[in-house]
N, C-alpha and C positions, 0 to 999 in steps of 0.2 A: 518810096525810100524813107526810113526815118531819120529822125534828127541827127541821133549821132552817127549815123553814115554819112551825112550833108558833111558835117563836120571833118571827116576822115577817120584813119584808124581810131577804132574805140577801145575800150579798155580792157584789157584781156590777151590783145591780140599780139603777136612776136612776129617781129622782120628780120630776116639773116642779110646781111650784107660782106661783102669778101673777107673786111677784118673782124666780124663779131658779130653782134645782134642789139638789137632796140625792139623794148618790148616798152608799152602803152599802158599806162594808170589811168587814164581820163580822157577826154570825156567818158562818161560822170565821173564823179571823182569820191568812188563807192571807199566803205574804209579798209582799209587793208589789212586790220590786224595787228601790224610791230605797233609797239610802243610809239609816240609822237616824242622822237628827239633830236633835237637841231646836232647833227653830229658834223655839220660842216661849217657850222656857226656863220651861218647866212644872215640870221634876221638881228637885226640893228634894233628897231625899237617894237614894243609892240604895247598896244593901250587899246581903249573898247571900240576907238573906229578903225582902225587898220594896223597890219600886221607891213615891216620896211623890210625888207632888205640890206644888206650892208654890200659896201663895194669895196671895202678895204678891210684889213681884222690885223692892227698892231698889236706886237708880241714883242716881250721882253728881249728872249732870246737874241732876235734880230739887233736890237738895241748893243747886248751885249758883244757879239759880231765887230758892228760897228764901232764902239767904243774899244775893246778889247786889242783887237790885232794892231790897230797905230799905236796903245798905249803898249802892250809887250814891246813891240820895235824899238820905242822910246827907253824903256827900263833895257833891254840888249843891248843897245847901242851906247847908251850912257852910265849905263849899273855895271852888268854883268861882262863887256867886255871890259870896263877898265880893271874890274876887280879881278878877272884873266890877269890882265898886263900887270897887276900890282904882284899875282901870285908869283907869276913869271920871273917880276923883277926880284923881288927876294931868293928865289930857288936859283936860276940860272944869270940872273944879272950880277952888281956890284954892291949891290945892301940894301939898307933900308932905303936910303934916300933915292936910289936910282930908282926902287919901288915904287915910292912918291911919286915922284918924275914920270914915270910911267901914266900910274894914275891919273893925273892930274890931266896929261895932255888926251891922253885917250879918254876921259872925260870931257873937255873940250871940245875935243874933235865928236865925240857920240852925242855928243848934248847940241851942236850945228847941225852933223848931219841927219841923224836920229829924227829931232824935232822936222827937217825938212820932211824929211819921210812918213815920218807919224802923219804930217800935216796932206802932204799927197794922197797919204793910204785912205784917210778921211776923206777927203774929197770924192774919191771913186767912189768908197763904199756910199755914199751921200748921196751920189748922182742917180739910182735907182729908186729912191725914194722919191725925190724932188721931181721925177718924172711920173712918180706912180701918183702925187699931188698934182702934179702939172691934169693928166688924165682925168682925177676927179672930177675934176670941176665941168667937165663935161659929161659927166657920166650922174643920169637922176635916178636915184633907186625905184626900184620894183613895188610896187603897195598893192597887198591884199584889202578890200575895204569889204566886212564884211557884213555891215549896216545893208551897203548896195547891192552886196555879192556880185562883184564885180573886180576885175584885177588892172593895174592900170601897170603899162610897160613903156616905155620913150624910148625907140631907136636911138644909136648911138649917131646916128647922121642928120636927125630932124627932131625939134622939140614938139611937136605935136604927138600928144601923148596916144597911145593904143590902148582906148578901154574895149576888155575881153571879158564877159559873162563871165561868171565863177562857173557855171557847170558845160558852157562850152571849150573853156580852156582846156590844151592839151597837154599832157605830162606824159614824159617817158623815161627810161634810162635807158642807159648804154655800157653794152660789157664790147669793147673791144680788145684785138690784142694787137702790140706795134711792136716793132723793131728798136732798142737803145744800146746803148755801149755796154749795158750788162747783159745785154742778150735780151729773147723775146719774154714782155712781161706786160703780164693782164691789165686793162684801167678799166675805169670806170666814170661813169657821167649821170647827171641825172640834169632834165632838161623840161622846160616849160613855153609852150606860147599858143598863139592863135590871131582872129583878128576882128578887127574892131566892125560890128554890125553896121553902123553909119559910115563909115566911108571906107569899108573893105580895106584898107590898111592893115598890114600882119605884121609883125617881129618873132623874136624869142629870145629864148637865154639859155644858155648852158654852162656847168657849174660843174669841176670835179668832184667825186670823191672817193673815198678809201674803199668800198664793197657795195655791192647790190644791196642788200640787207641796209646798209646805211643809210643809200640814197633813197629808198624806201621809209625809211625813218622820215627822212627830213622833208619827204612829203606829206606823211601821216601828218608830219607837225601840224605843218600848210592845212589841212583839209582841216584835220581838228579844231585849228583857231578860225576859219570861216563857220564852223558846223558849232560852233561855240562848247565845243568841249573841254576846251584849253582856255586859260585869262591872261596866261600872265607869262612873262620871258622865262621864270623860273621852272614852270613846270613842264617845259621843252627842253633846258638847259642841262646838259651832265655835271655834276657838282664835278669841278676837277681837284685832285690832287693837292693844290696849294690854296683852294677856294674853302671858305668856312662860312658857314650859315648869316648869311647879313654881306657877305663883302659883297661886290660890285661885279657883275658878270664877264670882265674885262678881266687883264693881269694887271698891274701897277704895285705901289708899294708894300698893302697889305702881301700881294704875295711872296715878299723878301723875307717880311718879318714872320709870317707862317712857314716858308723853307727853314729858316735858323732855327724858328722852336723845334721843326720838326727835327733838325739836326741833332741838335741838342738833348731830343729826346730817344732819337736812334743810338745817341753815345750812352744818353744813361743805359740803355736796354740791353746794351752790348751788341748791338745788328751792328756796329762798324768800328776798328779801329781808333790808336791813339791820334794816327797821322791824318786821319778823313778830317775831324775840324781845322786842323792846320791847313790844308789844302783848299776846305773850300773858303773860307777866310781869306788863304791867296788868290781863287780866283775872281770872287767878289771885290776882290782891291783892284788888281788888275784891270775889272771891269769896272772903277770908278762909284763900286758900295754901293751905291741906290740909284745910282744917277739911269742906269738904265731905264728903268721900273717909273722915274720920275718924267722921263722923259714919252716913253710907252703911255702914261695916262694923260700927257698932253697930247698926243698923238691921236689917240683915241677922241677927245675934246676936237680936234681940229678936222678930224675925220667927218665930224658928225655935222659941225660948222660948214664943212663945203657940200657936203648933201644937203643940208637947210634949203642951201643958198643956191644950188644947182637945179630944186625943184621949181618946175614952170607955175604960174600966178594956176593955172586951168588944176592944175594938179592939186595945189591948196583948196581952189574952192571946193573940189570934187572931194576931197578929204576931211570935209568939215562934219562934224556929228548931222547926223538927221534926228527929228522927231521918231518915237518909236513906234508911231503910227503906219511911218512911211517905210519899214524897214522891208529891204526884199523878203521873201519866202523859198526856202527851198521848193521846187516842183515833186509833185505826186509821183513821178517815175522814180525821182530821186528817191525818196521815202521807201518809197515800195521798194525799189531795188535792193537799198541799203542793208534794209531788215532780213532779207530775202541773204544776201552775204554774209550777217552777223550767225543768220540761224545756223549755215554751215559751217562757217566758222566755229560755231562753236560745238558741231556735231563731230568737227575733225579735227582738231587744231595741230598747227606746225603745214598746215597744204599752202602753198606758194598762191599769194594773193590772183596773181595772173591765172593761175589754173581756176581759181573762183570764178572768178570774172568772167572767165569764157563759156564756162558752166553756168552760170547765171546766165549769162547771155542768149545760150544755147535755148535751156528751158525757156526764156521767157518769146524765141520764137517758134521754139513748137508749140507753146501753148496759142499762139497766135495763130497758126499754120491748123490747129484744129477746130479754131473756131471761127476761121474763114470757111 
């Protein structure tokens, strides 16, 4: 039997199960083809001895949520109804001053209750956060090291880490389809683990995302930065939308000030309207101008803070640079294999990595089978 059968399913290979299928990248962990790009924005740090994972990924957006809905409450209940009750009082009330009057107290009364409310609505939206902090701190990221070529994972119920060979590791995704309130709709998973040769301990991890194609991506990443094709967080990374060459791979304030130019340059061009600045001006107030953004990049900061602090002492030292003496080697199979993939690859291009791999796999036992 060989290795990657000891192992389990190898790469190539597809499993139906009632709601979908899981089809197998690795062992070995041949290259697939797509492009290497973090499209689920997994990896946290990456430098020449390992590649992190991230266990959290703060967003503006969220921020603005947060901030947003207690602050409209605030401005409805203390702005906009009084200036109702002021309209009121002039049109159907007794004048000016019973208009005043008006105001004034329905301002009072929205500026108590309002503020209560803002301050509740806060609190909730809060509480999902502080729990998803609470969880950190239990939770040590995933490290590719690919000095040792070796992957180090920590069960989420014991800190005794799981070092897993890089070419024993297994990688899969998942297309299933589930039941929701909008009716039945397709997901997707891309998943990783194995188990540790010294003391048969196993874990994994699974991770959603947006299409097969993608989570495929964000493996390529994974292989590439061990196979050292890749160096740097950038050259995984998709430059997004509001991100300009030099900013921070995160969102924070840079990307305020790049949405505004961009606004501002959408107005000159003519792509929108006199009332689109107006509007997004009110909603950027609404949501308290930068505060989000400013808040998003400490978030980020603190994110990274509790992963620090989360990894086990075993984990540090096993992540320390090595001489480049001592660096692991890819295996001859590997090699052989790999090139063996690229060649068809690129005899066919656009053929579904998994049909390679089985093919590849195919031939390299009948060429076995003939020289038994």
């Amino acid at each position: 039997m060989s290795q990657t059968e000891t192992q389990g399913p190898r790469a190539g290979r597809s499993d139906k199960f009632p709601s979908g299928e899981v089809t197998y990248l690795s062992p070995l962990p041949l290259p697939t083809g797509l492009p290497p790009v973090d499209h689920s924005h997994i990896v946290a740090e990456l430098n020449d001895e390992y590649l992190e994972l991230g266990a959290y990924s703060p967003n503006v957006f969220s921020w603005q949520v947060t901030l947003g809905i207690p602050t409209g409450t605030l401005l409805l209940m203390a702005l906009v109804l009084p200036l109702l009750m002021f309209i009121g009082g002039l049109t159907i009330g007794d004048g000016w001053w019973d208009a005043v009057g008006l105001f004034g107290q329905t301002f009072l009364y929205g500026l108590k209750f309002g503020g209560a409310m803002a301050l509740f609505g806060l609190l909730v939206l809060l509480f999902p956060r502080l729990q998803a902090y609470f969880k950190l701190r239990g939770v040590v990221p995933t490290r590719f090291n690919r000095q040792r070529r070796e992957v180090c994972l920590v069960p989420s119920d014991s800190d005794t880490p799981v070092i897993v060979p890089w070419e024993n590791l297994q990688a899969w995704v998942i297309k299933a389809k589930g039941a929701t309130e909008y009716g039945v709709q397709t997901q997707y998973g891309f998943g990783f683990g194995g188990a540790d040769p010294n003391t048969g301990m196993g874990t994994s991890l699974e991770l959603m995302s947006g299409g097969q194609p993608l989570a495929i991506s964000t493996w390529e990443a994974l292989r590439a930065y061990m196979e050292y094709e890749v160096n740097s967080l950038k050259e995984i990374q998709v430059m997004q939308e509001l991100q300009k060459p030099g900013d921070p791979p995160w969102e924070g304030v840079h990307t305020f000030y790049n949405a505004r130019k961009r606004m501002r340059q959408r107005r000159r061009d003519g792509e929108v309207g006199r009332m689109y600045p107006f509007f997004w001006y009110a909603y950027h107030l609404m949501n308290l101008w930068t505060l989000p953004n400013i808040l998003t990049e400490w978030e980020v900061r603190k994110v990274q803070r509790l992963n620090r602090r989360a990894t086990p002492e075993a984990v540090l030292r096993w992540s320390k640079p090595l001489p480049e003496s001592e660096w692991a080697q890819p295996s001859e199979t590997l090699k052989r294999l790999s090139r063996t993939v690229r060649q068809k690859q690129q005899a066919s291009p656009g053929r579904l990595p998994f049909e390679v791999f089985a093919e590849v796999y195919k031939e390299e036992e009948d060429g076995k089978s003939i020289l038994a």
